[in-house]
mmCIF file of the C-alpha atoms, coordinates in Angstrom:
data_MODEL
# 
_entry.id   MODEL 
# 
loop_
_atom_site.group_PDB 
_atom_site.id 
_atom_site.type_symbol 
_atom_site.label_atom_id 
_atom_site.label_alt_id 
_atom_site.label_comp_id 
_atom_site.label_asym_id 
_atom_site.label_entity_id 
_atom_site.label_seq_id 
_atom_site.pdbx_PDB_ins_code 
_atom_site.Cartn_x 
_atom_site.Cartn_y 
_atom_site.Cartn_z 
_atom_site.occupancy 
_atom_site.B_iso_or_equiv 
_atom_site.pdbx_formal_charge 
_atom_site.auth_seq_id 
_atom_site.auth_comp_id 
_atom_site.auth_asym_id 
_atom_site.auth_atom_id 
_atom_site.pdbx_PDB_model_num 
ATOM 1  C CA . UNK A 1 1  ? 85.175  98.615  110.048 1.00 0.00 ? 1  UNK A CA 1 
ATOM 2  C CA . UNK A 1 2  ? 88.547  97.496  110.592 1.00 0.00 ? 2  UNK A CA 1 
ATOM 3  C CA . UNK A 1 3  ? 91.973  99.298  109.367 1.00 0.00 ? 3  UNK A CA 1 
ATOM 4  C CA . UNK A 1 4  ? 94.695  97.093  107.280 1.00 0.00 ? 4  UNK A CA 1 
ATOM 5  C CA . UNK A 1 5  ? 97.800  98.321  107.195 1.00 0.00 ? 5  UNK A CA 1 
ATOM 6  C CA . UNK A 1 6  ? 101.111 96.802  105.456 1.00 0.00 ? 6  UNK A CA 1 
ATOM 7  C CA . UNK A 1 7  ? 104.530 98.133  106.563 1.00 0.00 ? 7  UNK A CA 1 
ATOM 8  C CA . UNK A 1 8  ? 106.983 100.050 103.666 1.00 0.00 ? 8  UNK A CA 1 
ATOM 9  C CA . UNK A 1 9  ? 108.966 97.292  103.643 1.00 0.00 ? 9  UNK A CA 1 
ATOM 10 C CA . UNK A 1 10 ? 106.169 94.945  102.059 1.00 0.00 ? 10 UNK A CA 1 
ATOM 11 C CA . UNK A 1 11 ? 105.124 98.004  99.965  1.00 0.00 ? 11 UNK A CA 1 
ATOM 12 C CA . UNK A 1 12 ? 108.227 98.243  98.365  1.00 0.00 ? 12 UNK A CA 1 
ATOM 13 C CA . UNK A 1 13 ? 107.823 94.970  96.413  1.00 0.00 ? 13 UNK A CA 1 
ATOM 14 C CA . UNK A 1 14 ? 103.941 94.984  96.357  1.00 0.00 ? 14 UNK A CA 1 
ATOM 15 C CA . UNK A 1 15 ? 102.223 98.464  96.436  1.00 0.00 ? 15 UNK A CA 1 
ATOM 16 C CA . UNK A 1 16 ? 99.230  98.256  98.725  1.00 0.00 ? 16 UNK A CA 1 
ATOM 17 C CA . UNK A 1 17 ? 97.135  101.647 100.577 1.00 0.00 ? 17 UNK A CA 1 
ATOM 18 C CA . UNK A 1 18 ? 95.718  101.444 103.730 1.00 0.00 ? 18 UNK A CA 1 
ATOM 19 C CA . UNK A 1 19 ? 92.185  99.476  103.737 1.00 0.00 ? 19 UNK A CA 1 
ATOM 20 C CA . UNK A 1 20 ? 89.684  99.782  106.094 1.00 0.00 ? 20 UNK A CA 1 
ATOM 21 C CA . UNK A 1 21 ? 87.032  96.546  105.493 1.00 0.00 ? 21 UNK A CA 1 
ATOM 22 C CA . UNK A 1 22 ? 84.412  95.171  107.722 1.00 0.00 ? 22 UNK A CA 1 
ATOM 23 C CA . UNK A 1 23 ? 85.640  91.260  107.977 1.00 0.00 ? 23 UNK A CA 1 
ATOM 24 C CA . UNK A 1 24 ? 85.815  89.485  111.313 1.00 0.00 ? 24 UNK A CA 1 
ATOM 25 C CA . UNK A 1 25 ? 88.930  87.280  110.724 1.00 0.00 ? 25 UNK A CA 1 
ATOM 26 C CA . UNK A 1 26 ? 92.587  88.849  109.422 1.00 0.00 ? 26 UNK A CA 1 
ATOM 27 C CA . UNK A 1 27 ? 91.979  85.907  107.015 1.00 0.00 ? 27 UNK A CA 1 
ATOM 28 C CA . UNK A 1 28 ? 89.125  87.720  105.814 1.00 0.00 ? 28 UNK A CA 1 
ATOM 29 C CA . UNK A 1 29 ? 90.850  90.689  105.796 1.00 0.00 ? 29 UNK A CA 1 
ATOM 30 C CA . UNK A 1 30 ? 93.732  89.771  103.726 1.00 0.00 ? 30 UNK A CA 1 
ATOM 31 C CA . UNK A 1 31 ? 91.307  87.431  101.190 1.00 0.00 ? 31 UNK A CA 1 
ATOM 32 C CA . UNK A 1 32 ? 89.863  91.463  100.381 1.00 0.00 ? 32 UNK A CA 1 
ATOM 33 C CA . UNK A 1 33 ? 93.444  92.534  100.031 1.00 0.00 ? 33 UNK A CA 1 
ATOM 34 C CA . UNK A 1 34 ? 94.517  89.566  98.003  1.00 0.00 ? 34 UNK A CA 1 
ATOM 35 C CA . UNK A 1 35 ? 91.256  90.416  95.746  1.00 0.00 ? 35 UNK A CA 1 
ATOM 36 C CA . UNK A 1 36 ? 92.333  94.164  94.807  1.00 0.00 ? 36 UNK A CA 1 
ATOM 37 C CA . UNK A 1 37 ? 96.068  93.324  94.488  1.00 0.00 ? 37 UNK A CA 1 
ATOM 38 C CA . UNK A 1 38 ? 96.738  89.857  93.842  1.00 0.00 ? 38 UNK A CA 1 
ATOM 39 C CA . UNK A 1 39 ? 100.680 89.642  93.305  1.00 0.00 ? 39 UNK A CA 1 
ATOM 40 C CA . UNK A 1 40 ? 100.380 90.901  97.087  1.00 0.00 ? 40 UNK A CA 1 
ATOM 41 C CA . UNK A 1 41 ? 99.229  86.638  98.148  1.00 0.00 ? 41 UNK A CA 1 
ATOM 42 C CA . UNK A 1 42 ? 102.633 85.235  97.017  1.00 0.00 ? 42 UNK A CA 1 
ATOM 43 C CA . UNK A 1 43 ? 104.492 87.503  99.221  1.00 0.00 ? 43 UNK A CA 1 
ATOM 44 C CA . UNK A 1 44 ? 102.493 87.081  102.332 1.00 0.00 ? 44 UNK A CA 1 
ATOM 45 C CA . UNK A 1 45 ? 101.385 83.454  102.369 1.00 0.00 ? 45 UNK A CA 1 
ATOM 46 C CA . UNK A 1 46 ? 103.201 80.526  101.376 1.00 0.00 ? 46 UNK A CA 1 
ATOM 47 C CA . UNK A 1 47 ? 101.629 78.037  98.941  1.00 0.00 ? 47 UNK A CA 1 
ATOM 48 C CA . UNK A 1 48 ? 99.491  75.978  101.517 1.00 0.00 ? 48 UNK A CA 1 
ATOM 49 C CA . UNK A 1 49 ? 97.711  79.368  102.487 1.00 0.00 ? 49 UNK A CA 1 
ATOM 50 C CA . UNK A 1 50 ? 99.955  79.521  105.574 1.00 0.00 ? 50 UNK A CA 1 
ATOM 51 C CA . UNK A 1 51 ? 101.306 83.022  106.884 1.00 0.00 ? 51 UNK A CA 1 
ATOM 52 C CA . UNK A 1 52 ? 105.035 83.133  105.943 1.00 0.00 ? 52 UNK A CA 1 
ATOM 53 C CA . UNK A 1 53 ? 107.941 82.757  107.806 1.00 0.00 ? 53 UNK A CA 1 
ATOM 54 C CA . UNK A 1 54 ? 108.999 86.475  107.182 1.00 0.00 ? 54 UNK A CA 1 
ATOM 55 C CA . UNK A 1 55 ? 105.763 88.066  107.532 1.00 0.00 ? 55 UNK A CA 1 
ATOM 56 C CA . UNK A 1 56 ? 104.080 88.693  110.801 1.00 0.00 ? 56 UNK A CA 1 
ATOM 57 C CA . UNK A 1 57 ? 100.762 90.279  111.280 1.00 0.00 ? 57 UNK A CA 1 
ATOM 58 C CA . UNK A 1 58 ? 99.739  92.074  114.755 1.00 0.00 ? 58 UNK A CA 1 
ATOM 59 C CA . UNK A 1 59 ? 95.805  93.228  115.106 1.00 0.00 ? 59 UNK A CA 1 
ATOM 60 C CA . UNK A 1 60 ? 95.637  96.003  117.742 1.00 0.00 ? 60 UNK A CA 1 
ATOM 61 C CA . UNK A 1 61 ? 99.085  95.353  118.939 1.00 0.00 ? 61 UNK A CA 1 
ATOM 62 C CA . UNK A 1 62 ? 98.853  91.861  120.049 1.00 0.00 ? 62 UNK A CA 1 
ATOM 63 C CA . UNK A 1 63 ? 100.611 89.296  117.398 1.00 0.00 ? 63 UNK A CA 1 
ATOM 64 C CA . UNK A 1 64 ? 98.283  86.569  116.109 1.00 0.00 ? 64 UNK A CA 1 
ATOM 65 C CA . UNK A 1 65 ? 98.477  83.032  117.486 1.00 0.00 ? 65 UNK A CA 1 
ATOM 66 C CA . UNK A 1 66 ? 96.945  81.354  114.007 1.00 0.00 ? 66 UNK A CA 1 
ATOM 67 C CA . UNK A 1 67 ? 99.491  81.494  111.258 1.00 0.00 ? 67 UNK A CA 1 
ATOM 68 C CA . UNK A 1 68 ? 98.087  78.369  109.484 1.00 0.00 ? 68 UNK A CA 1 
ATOM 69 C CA . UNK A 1 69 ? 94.199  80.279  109.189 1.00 0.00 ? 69 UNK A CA 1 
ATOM 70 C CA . UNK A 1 70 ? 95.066  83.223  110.029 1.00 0.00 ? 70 UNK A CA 1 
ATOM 71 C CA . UNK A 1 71 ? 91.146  82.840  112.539 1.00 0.00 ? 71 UNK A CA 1 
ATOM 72 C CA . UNK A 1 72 ? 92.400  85.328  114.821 1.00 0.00 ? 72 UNK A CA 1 
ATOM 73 C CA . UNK A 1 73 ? 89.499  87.960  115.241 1.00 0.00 ? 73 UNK A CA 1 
ATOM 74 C CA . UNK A 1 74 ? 89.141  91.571  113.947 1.00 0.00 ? 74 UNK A CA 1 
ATOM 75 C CA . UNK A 1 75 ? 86.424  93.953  115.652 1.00 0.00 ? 75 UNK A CA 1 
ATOM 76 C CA . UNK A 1 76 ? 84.854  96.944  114.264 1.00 0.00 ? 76 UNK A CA 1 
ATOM 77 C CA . UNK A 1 77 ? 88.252  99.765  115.147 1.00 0.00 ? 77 UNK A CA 1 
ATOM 78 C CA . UNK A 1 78 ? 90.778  97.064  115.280 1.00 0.00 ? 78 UNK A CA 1 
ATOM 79 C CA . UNK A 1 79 ? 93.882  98.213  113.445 1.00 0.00 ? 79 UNK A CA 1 
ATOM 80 C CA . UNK A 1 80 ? 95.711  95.837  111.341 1.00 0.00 ? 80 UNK A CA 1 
ATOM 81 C CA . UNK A 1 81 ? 99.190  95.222  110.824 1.00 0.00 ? 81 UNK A CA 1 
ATOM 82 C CA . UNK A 1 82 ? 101.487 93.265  108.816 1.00 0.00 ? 82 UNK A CA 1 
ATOM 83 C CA . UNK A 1 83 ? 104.838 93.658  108.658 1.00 0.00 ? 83 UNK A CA 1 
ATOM 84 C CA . UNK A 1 84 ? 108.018 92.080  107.074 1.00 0.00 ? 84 UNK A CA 1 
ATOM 85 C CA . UNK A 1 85 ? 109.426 89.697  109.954 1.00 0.00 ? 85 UNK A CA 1 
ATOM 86 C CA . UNK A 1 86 ? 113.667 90.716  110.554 1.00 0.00 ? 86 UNK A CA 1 
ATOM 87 C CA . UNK A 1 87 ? 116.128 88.051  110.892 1.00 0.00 ? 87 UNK A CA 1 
ATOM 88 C CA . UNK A 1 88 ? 119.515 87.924  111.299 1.00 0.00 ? 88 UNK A CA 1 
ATOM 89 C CA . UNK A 1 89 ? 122.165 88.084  114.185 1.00 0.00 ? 89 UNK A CA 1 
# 
C-alpha cells in the first residue's frame, strides 16, 4: 500500500485525509481520490486530464516526469505527495 498525501494549501479549498491505496500509477492513485471526493479533480487536473500548471506531485521525493498521464510508478511504501505549485518573483 501506498500513502497519498495533499498539502494544506490544496486542503483548504478541497478537504481531503491522508489515503493509503494499493495502485501502481499516481494516476491510479488520484482516480481513488477523485472517486471519494470528486470536487478535488477540477483543482488538480485541467480539463484534458493533464496535471495542472499549479499543482505538482512528488512520489518518494522525486517529482514525476508524466504530467499528461500521470504513469509514473507507485510501489507498495511509496509516499505520495501533491502539493500546490508557488509562483511569483
Amino acid at each position: 500500500m501506498a500513502v497519498l498525501t495533499f498539502a494544506p494549501a490544496i486542503q483548504r479549498h478541497v478537504p481531503m485525509p491522508e489515503l493509503t491505496v494499493s495502485a501502481g500509477t499516481v494516476r491510479e492513485m488520484l482516480d481513488i481520490a477523485f472517486a471519494g471526493q470528486p470536487q478535488l479533480r477540477g483543482y488538480i487536473v485541467d480539463d484534458q486530464g493533464s496535471l495542472r500548471r499549479h499543482v505538482a506531485i512528488f512520489v518518494d521525493g522525486t517529482m514525476i516526469r508524466d504530467r499528461e498521464r500521470m504513469s509514473d510508478a507507485v510501489r507498495d511504501g511509496s509516499r505520495v505527495y501533491v502539493v500546490q505549485a508557488l509562483s511569483g518573483g
